[in-house]
Biopython code that builds the backbone (N, CA, C, O; Angstrom):
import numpy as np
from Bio.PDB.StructureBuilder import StructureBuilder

atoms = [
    (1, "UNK", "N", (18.464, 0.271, -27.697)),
    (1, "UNK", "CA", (18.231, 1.608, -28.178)),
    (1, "UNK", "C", (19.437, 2.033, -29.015)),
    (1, "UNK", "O", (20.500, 1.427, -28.882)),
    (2, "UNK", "N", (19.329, 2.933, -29.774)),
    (2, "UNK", "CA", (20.338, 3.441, -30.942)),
    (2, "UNK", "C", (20.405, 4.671, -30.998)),
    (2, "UNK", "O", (19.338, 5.284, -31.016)),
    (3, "UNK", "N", (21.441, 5.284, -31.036)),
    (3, "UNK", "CA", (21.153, 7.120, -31.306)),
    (3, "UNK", "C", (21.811, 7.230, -32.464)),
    (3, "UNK", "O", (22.719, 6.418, -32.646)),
    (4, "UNK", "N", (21.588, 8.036, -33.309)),
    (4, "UNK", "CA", (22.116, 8.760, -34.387)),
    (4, "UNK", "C", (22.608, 10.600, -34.275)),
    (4, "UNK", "O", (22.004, 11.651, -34.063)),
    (5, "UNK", "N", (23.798, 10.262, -34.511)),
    (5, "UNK", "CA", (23.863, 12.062, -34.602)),
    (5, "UNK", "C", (24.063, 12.538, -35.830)),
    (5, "UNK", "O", (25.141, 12.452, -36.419)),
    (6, "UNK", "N", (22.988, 13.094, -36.307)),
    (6, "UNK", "CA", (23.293, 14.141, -38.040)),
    (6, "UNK", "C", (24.142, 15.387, -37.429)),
    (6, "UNK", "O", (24.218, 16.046, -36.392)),
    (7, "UNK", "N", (24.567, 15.323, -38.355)),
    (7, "UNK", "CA", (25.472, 16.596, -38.405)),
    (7, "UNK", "C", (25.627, 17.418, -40.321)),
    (7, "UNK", "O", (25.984, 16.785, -41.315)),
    (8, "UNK", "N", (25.285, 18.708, -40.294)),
    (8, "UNK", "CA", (24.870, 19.253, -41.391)),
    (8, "UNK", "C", (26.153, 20.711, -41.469)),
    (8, "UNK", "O", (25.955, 21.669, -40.722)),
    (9, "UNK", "N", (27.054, 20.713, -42.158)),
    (9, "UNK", "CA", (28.031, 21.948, -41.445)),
    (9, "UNK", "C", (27.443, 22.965, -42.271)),
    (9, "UNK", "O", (27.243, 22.528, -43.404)),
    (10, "UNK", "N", (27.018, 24.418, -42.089)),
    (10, "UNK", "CA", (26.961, 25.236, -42.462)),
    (10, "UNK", "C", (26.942, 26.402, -41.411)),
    (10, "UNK", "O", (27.506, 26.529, -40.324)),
    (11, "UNK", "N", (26.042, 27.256, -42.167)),
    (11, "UNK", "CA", (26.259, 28.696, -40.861)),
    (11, "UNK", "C", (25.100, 28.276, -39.962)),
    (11, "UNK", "O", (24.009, 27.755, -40.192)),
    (12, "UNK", "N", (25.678, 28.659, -38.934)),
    (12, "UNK", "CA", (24.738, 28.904, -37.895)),
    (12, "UNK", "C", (22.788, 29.855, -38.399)),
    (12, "UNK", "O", (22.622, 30.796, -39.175)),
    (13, "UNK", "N", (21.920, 29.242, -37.741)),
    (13, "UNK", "CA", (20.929, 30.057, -37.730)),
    (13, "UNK", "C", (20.530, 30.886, -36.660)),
    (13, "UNK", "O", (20.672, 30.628, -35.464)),
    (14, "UNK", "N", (19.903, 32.132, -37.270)),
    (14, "UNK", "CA", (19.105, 32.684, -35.827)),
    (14, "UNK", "C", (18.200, 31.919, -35.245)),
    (14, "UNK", "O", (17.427, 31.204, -35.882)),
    (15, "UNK", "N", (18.224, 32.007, -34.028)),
    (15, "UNK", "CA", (17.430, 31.310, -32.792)),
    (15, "UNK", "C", (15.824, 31.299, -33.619)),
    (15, "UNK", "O", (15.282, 30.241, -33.937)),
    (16, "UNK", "N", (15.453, 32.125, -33.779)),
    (16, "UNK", "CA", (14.061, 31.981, -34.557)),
    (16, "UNK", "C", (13.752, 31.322, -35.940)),
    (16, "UNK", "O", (12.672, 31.027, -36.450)),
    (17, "UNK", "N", (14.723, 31.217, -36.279)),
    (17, "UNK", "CA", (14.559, 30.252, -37.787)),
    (17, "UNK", "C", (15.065, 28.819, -37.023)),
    (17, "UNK", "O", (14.364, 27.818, -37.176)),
    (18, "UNK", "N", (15.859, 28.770, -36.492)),
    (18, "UNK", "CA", (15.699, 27.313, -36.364)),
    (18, "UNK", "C", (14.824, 26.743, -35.623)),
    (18, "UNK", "O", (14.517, 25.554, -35.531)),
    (19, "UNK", "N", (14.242, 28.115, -34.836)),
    (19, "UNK", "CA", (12.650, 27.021, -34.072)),
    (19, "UNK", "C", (11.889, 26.961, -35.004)),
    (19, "UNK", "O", (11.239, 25.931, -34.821)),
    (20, "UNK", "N", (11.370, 27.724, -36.444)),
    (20, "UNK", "CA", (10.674, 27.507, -37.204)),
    (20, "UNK", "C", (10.904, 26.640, -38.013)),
    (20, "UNK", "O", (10.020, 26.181, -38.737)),
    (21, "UNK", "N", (12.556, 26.119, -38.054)),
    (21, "UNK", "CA", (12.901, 24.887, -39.388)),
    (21, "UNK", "C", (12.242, 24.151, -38.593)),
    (21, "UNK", "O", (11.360, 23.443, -39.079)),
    (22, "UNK", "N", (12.543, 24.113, -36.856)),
    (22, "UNK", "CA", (12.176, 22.234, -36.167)),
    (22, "UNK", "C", (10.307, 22.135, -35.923)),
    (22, "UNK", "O", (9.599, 21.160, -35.673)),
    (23, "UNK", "N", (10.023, 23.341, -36.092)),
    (23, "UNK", "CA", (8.768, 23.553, -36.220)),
    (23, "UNK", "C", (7.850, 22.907, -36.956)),
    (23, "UNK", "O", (6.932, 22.151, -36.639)),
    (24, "UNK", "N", (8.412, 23.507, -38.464)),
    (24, "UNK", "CA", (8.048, 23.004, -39.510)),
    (24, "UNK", "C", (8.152, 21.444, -39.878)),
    (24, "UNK", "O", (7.171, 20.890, -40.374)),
    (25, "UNK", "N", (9.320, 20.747, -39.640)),
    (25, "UNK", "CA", (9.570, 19.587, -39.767)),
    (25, "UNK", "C", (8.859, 18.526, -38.748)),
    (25, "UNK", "O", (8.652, 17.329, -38.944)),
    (26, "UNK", "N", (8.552, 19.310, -37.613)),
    (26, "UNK", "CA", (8.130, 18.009, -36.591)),
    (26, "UNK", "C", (7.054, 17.447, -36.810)),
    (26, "UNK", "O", (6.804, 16.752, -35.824)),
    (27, "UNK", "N", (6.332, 17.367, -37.501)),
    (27, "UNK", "CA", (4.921, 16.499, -37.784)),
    (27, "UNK", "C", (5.737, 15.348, -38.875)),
    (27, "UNK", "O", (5.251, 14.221, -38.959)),
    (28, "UNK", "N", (6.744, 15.628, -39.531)),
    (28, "UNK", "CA", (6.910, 14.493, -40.105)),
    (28, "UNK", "C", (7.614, 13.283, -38.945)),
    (28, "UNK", "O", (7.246, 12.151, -38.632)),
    (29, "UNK", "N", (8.638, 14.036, -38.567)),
    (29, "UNK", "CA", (9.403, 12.957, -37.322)),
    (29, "UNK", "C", (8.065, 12.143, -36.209)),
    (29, "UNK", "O", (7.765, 11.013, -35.823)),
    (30, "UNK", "N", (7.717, 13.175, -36.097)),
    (30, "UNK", "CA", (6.304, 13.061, -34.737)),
    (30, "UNK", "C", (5.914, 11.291, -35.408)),
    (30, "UNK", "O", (6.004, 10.260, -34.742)),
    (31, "UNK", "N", (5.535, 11.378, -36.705)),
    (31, "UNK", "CA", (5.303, 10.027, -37.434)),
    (31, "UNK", "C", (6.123, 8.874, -37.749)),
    (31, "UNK", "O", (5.545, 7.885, -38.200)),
    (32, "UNK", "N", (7.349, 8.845, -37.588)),
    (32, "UNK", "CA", (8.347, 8.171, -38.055)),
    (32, "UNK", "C", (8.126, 6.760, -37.003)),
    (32, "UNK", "O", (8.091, 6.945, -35.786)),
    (33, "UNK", "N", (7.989, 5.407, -37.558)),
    (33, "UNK", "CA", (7.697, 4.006, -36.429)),
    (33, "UNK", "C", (9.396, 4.280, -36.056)),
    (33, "UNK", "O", (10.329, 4.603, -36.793)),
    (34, "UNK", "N", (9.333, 3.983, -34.503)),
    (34, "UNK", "CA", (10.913, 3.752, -34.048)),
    (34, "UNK", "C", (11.721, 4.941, -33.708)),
    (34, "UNK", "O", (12.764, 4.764, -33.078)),
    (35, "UNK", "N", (11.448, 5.845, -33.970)),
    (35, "UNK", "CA", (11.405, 7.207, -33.541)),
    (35, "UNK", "C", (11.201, 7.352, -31.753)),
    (35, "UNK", "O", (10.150, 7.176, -31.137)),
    (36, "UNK", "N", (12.528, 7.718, -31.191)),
    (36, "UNK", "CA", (11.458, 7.609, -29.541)),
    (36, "UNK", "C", (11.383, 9.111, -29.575)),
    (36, "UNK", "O", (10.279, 9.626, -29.399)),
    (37, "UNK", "N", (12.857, 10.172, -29.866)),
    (37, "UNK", "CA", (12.531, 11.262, -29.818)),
    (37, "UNK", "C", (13.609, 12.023, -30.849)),
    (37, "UNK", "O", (14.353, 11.394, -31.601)),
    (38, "UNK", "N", (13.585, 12.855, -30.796)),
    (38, "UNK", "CA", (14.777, 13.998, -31.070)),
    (38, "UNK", "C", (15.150, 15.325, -30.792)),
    (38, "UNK", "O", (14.381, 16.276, -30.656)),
    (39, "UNK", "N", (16.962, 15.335, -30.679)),
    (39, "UNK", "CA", (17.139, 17.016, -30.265)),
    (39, "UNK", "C", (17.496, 17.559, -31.463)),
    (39, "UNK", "O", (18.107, 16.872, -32.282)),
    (40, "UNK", "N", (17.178, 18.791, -31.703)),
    (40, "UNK", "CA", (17.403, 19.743, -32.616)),
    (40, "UNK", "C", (18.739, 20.320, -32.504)),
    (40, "UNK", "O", (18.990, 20.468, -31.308)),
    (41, "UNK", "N", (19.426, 20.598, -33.033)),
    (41, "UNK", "CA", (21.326, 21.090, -32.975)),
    (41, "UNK", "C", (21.316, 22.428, -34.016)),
    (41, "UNK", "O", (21.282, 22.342, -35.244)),
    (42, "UNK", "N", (21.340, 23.232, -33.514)),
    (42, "UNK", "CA", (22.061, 24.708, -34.182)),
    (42, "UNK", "C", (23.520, 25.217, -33.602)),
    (42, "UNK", "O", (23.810, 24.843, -32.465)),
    (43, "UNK", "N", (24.199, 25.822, -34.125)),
    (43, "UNK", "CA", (25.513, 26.634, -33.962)),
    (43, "UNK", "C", (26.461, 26.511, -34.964)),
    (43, "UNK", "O", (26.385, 25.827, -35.985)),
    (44, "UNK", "N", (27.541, 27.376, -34.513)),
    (44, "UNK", "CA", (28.188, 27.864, -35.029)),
    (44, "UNK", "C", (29.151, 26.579, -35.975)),
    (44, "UNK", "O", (30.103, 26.823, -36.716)),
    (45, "UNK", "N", (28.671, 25.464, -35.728)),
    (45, "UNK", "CA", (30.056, 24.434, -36.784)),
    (45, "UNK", "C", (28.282, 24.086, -37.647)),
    (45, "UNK", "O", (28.538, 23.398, -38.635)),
    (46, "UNK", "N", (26.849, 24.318, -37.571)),
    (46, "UNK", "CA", (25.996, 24.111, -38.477)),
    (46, "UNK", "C", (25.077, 23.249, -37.794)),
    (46, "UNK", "O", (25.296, 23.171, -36.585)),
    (47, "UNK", "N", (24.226, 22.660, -38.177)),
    (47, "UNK", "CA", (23.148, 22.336, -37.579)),
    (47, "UNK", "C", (22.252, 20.628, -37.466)),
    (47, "UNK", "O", (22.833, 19.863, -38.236)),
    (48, "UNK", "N", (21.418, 20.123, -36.958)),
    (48, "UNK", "CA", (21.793, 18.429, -37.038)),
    (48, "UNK", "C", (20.333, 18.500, -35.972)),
    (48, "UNK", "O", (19.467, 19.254, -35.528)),
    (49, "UNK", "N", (20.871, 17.001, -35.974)),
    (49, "UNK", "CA", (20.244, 16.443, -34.827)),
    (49, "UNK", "C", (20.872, 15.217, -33.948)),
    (49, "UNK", "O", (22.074, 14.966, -34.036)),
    (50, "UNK", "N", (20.069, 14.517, -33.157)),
    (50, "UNK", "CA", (20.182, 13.716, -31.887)),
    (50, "UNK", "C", (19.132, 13.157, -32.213)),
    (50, "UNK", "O", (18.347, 14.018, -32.612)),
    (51, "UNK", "N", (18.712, 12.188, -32.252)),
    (51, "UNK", "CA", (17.714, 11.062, -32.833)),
    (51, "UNK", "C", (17.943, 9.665, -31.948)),
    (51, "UNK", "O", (18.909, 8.917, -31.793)),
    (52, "UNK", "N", (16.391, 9.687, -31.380)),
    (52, "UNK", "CA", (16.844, 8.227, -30.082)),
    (52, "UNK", "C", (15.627, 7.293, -31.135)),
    (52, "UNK", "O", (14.548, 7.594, -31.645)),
    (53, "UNK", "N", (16.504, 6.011, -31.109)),
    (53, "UNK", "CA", (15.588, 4.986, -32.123)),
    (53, "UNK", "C", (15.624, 3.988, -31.188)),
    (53, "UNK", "O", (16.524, 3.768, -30.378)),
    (54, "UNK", "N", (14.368, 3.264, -31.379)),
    (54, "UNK", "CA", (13.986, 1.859, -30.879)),
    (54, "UNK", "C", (15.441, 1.220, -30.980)),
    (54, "UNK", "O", (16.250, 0.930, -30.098)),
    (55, "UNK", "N", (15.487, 1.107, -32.320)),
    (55, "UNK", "CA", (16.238, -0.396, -32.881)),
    (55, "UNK", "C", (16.871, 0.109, -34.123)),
    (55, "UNK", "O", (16.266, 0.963, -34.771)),
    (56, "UNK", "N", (18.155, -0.377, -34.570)),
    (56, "UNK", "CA", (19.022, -0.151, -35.520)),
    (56, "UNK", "C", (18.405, -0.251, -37.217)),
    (56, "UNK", "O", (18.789, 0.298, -38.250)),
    (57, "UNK", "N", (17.431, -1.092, -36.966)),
    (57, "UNK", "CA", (16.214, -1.273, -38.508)),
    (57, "UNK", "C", (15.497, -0.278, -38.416)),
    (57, "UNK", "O", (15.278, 0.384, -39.431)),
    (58, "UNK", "N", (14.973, 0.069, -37.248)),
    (58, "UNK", "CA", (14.293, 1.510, -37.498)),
    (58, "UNK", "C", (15.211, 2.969, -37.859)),
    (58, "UNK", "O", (14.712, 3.928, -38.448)),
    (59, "UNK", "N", (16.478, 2.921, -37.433)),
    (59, "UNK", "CA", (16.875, 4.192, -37.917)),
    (59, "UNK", "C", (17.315, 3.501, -39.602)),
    (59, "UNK", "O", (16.974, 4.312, -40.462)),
    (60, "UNK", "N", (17.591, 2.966, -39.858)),
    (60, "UNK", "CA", (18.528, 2.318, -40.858)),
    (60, "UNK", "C", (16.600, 2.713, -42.196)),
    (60, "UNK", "O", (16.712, 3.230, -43.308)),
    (61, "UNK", "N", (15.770, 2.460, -41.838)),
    (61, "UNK", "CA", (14.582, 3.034, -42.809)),
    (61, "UNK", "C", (14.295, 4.382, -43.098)),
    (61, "UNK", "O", (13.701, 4.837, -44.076)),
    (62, "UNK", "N", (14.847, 5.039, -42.017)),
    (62, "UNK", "CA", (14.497, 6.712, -42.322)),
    (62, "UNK", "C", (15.785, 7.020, -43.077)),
    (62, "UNK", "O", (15.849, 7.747, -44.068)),
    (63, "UNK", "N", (17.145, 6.173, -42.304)),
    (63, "UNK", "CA", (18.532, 6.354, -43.048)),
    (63, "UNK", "C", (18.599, 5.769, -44.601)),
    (63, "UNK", "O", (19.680, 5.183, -44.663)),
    (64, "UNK", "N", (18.146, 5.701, -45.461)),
    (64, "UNK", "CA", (17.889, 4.837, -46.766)),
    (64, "UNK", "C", (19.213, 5.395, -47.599)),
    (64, "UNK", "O", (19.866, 6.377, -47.245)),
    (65, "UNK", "N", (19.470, 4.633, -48.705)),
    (65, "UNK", "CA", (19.746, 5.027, -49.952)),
    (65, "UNK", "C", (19.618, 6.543, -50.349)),
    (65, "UNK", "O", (20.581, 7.229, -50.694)),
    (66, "UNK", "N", (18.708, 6.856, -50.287)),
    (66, "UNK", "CA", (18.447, 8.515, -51.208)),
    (66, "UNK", "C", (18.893, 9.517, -49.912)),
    (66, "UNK", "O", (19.479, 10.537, -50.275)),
    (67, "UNK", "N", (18.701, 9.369, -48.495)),
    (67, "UNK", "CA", (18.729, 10.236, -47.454)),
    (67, "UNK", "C", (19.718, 11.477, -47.869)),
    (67, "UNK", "O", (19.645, 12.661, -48.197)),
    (68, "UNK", "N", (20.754, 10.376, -47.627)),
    (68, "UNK", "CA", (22.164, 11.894, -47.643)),
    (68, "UNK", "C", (22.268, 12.392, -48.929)),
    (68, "UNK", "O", (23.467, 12.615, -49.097)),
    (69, "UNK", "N", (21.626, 12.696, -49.965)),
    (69, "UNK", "CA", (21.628, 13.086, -51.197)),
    (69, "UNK", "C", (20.521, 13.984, -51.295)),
    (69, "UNK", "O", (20.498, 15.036, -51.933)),
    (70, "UNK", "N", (19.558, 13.454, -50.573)),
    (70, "UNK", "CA", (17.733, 14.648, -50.126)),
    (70, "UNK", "C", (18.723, 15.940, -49.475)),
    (70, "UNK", "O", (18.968, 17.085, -49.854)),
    (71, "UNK", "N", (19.066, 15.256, -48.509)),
    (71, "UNK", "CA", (19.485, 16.173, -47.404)),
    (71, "UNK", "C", (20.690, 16.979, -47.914)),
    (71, "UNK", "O", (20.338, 18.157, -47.850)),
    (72, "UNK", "N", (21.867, 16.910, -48.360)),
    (72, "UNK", "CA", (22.648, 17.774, -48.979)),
    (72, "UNK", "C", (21.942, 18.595, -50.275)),
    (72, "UNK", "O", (22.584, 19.568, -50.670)),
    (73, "UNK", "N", (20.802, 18.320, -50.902)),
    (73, "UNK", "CA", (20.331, 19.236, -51.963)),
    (73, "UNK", "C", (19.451, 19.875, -51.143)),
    (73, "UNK", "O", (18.873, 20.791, -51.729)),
    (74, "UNK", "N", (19.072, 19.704, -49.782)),
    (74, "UNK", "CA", (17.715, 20.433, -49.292)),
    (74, "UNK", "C", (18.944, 21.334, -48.617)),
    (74, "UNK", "O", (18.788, 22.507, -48.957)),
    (75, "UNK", "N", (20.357, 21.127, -47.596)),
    (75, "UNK", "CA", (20.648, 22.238, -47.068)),
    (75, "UNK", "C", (22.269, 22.447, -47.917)),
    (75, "UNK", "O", (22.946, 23.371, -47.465)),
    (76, "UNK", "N", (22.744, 21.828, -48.823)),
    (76, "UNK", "CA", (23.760, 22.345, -49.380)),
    (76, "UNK", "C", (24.934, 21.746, -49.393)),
    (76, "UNK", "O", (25.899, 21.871, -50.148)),
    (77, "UNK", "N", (24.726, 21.019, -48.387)),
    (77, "UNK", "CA", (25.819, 20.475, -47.784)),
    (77, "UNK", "C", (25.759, 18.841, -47.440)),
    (77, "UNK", "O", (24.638, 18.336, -47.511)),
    (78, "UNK", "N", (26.951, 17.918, -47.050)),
    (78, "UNK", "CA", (26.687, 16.524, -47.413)),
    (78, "UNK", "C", (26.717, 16.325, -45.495)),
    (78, "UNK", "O", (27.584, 16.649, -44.683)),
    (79, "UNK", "N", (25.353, 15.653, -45.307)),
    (79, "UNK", "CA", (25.323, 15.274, -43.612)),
    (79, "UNK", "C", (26.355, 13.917, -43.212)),
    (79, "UNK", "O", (26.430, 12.833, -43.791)),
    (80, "UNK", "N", (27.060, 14.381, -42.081)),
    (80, "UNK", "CA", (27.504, 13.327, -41.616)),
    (80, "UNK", "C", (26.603, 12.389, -40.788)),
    (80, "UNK", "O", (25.915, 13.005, -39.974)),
    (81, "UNK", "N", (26.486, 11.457, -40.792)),
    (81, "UNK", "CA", (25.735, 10.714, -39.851)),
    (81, "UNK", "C", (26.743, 9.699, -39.278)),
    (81, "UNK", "O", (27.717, 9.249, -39.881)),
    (82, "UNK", "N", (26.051, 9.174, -37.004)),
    (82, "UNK", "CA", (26.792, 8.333, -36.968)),
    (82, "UNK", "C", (26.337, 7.760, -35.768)),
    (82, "UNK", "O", (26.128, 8.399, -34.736)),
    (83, "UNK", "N", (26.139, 6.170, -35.955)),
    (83, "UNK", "CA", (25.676, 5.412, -34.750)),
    (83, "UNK", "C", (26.291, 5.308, -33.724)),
    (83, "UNK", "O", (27.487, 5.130, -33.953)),
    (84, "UNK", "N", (26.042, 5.333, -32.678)),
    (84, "UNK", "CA", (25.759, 4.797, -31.542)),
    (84, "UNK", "C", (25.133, 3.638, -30.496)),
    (84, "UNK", "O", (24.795, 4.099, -29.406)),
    (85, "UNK", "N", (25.017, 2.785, -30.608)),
    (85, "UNK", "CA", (24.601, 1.584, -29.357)),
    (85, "UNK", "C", (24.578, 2.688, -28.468)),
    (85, "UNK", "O", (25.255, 3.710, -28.360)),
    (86, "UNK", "N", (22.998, 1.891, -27.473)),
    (86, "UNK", "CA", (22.851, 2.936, -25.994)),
    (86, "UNK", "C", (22.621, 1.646, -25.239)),
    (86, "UNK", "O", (22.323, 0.633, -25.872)),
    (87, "UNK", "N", (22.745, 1.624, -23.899)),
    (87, "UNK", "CA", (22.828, 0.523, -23.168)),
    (87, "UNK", "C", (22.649, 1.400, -22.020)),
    (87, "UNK", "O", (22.394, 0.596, -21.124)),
    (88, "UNK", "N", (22.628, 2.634, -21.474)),
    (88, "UNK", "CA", (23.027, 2.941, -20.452)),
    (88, "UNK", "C", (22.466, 4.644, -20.829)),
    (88, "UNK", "O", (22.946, 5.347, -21.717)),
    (89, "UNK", "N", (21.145, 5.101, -19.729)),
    (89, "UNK", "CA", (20.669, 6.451, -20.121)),
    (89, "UNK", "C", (20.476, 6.608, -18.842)),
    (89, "UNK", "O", (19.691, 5.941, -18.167)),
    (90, "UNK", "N", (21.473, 7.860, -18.288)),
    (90, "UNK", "CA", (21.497, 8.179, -16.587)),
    (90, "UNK", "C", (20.056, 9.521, -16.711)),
    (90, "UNK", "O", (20.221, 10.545, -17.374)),
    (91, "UNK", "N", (19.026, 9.289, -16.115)),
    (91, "UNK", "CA", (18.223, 10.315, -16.183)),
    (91, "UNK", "C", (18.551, 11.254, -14.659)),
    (91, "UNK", "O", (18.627, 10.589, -13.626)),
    (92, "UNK", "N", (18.680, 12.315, -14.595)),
    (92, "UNK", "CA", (18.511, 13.290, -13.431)),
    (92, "UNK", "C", (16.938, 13.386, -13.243)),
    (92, "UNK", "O", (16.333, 12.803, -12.343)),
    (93, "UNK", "N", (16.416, 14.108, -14.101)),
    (93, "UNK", "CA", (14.955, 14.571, -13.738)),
    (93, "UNK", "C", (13.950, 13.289, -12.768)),
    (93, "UNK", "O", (13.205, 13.357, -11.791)),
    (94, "UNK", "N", (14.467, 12.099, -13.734)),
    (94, "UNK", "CA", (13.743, 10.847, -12.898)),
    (94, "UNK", "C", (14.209, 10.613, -11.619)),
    (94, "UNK", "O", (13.611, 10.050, -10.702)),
    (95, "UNK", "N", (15.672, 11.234, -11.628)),
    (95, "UNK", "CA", (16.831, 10.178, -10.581)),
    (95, "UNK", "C", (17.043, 8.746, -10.928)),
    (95, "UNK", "O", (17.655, 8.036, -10.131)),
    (96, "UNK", "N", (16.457, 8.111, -12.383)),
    (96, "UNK", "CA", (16.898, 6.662, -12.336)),
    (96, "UNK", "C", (18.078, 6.623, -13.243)),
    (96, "UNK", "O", (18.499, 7.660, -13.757)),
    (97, "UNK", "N", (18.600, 5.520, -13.446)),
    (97, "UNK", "CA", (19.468, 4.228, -14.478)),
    (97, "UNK", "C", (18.997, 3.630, -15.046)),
    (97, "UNK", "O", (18.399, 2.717, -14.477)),
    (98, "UNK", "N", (18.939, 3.693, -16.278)),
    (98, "UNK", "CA", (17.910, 2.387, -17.171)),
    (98, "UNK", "C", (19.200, 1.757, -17.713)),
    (98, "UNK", "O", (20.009, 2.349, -18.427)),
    (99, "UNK", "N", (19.300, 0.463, -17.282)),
    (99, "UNK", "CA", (20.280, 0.044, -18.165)),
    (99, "UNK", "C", (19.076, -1.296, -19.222)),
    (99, "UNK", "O", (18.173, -2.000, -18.768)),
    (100, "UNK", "N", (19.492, -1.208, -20.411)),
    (100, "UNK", "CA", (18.517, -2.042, -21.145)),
    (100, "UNK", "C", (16.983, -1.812, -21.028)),
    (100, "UNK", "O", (16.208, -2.768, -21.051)),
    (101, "UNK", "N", (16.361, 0.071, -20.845)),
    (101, "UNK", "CA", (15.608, 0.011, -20.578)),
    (101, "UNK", "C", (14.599, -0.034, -19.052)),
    (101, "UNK", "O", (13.616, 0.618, -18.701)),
    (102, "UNK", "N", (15.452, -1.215, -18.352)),
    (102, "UNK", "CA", (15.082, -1.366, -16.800)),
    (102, "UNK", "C", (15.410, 0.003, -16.067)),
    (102, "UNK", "O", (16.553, 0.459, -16.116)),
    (103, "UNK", "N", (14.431, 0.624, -15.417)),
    (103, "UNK", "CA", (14.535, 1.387, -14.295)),
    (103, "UNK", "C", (15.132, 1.039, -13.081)),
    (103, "UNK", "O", (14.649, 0.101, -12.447)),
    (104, "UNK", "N", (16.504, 1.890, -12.479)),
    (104, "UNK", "CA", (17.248, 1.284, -11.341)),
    (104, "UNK", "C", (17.437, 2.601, -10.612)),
    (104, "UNK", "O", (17.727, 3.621, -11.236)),
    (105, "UNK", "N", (17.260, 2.588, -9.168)),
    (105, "UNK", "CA", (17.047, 3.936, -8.594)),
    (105, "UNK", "C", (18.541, 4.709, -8.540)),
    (105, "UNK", "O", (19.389, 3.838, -8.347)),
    (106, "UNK", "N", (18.956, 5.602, -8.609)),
    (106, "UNK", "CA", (19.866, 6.321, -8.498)),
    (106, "UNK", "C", (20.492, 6.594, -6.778)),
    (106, "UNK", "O", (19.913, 7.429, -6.083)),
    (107, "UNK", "N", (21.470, 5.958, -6.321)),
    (107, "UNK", "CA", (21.639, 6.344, -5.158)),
    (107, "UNK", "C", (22.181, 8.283, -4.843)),
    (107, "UNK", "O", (23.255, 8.799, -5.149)),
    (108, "UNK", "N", (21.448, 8.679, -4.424)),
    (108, "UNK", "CA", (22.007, 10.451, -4.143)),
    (108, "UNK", "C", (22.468, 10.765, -2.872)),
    (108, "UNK", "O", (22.849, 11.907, -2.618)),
]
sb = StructureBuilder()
sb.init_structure("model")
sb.init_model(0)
sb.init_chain("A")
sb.init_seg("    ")
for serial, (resi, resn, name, xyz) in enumerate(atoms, 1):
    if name == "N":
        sb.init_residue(resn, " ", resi, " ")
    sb.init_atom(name, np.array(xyz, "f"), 0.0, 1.0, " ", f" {name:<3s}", serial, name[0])
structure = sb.get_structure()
């Protein structure tokens, strides 16, 4: 698994525009192959995301050539982006450990 964190610096939005930016945008992500999920990021240093990918080819296709050049003329500003390797996702809600995926029970 792979995470990506965008990072976009500008002003902060009100709570209601940025549920309507992630609003608006989620039918395209919803489609993206390799895509497992994403968090939405607003505040005060500007706004981004958290992006969980299959596999490093799958983010690396949505990440293309033109990306950070779309994306600084769509919000103004030039996105930082930056990988991550995941090997290791402690879930609470489940109580498990996935390491590589595998489910391992959480001792509590």
């Amino acid at each position: 698994m792979l995470i990506a964190i965008v990072q976009i610096p500008g002003i902060e939005r009100p709570k209601e525009d940025a549920i309507a930016a992630a609003r608006s945008s989620a039918p395209t992500f919803a489609k993206l192959p390799g895509l497992i999920c994403k968090y939405y990021l607003n505040g005060v240093n500007g706004g981004g995301g958290v992006y969980i990918w299959e596999s490093r080819e799958a983010a690396d296709a949505w990440y293309n050539e033109g990306w950070a050049e779309m994306m600084e003329r769509r919000f103004g500003a030039k996105p930082m982006l930056t990988y991550y390797d995941n090997y290791v996702v402690l879930d609470n809600v489940k109580a498990e450990l996935r390491v590589d995926g595998v489910a391992e029970n959480v001792g509590q």
